[in-house]
C-alpha positions as CSV (number, residue, x, y, z in Angstrom):
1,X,54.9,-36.2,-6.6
2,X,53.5,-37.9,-9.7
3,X,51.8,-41.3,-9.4
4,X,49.6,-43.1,-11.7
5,X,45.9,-43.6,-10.9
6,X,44.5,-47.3,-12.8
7,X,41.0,-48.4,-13.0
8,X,37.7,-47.3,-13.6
9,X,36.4,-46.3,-10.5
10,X,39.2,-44.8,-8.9
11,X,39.4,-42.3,-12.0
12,X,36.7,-41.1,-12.1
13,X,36.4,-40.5,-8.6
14,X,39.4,-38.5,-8.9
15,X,37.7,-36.7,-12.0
16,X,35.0,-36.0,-9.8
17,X,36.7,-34.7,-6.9
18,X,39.1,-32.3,-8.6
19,X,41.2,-32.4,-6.2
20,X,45.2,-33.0,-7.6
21,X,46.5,-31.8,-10.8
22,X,46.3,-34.1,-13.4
23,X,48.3,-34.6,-16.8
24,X,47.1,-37.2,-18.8
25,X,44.6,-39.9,-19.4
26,X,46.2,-43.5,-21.6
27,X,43.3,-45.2,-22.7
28,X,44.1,-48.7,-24.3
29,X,43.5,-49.4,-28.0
30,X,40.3,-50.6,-28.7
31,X,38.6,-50.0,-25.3
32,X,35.3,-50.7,-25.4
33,X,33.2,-46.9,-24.3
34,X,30.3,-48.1,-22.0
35,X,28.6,-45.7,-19.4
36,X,31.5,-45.2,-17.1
37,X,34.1,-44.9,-20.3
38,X,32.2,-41.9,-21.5
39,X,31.7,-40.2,-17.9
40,X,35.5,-40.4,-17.4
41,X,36.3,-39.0,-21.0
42,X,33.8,-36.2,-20.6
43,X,35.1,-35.2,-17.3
44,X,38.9,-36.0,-19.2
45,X,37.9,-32.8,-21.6
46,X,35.7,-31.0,-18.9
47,X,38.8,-30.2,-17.3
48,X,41.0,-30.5,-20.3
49,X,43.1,-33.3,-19.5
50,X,45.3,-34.8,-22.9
51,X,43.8,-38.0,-23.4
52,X,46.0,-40.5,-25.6
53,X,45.4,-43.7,-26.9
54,X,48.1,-46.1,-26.0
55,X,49.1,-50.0,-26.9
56,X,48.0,-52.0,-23.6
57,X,51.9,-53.1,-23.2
58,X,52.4,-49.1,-22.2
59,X,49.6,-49.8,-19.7
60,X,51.1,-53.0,-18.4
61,X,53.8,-51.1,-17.3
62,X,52.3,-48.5,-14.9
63,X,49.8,-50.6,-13.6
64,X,48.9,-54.7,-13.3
65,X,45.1,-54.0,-12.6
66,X,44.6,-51.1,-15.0
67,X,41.3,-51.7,-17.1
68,X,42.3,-50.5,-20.1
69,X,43.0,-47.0,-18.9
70,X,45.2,-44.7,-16.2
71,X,45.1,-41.4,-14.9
């Protein structure tokens, strides 16, 4: 089953864990890259994960609390 993960936290926790198969990271346009930003990218290419930049509308339609990006 596919589901969307939203928020900071919980994606990089799944990041960390390794523990379902993941297809893609939408970050929004214009995110702003602060500590936890760059973990979550660098764990995004660790494990080769496409990462795409997206207009936050896309966002707003997997997730209400998504901040700026989704897993």
């Amino acid at each position: 089953m596919k589901e969307w993960i939203s928020g900071r936290n919980p994606i990089l926790e799944v990041l960390r864990a390794h523990r379902r198969q993941i297809f893609r990271l939408w970050l929004v346009k214009g995110i702003v890259e602060d500590q936890r930003v760059k973990e979550i990218l660098q764990l995004a290419r660790d494990f080769t994960v496409s990462v795409e930049v997206v207009d936050r509308s896309q966002l707003d339609n997997v997730a209400e609390n998504h901040q700026g990006m989704a897993l």
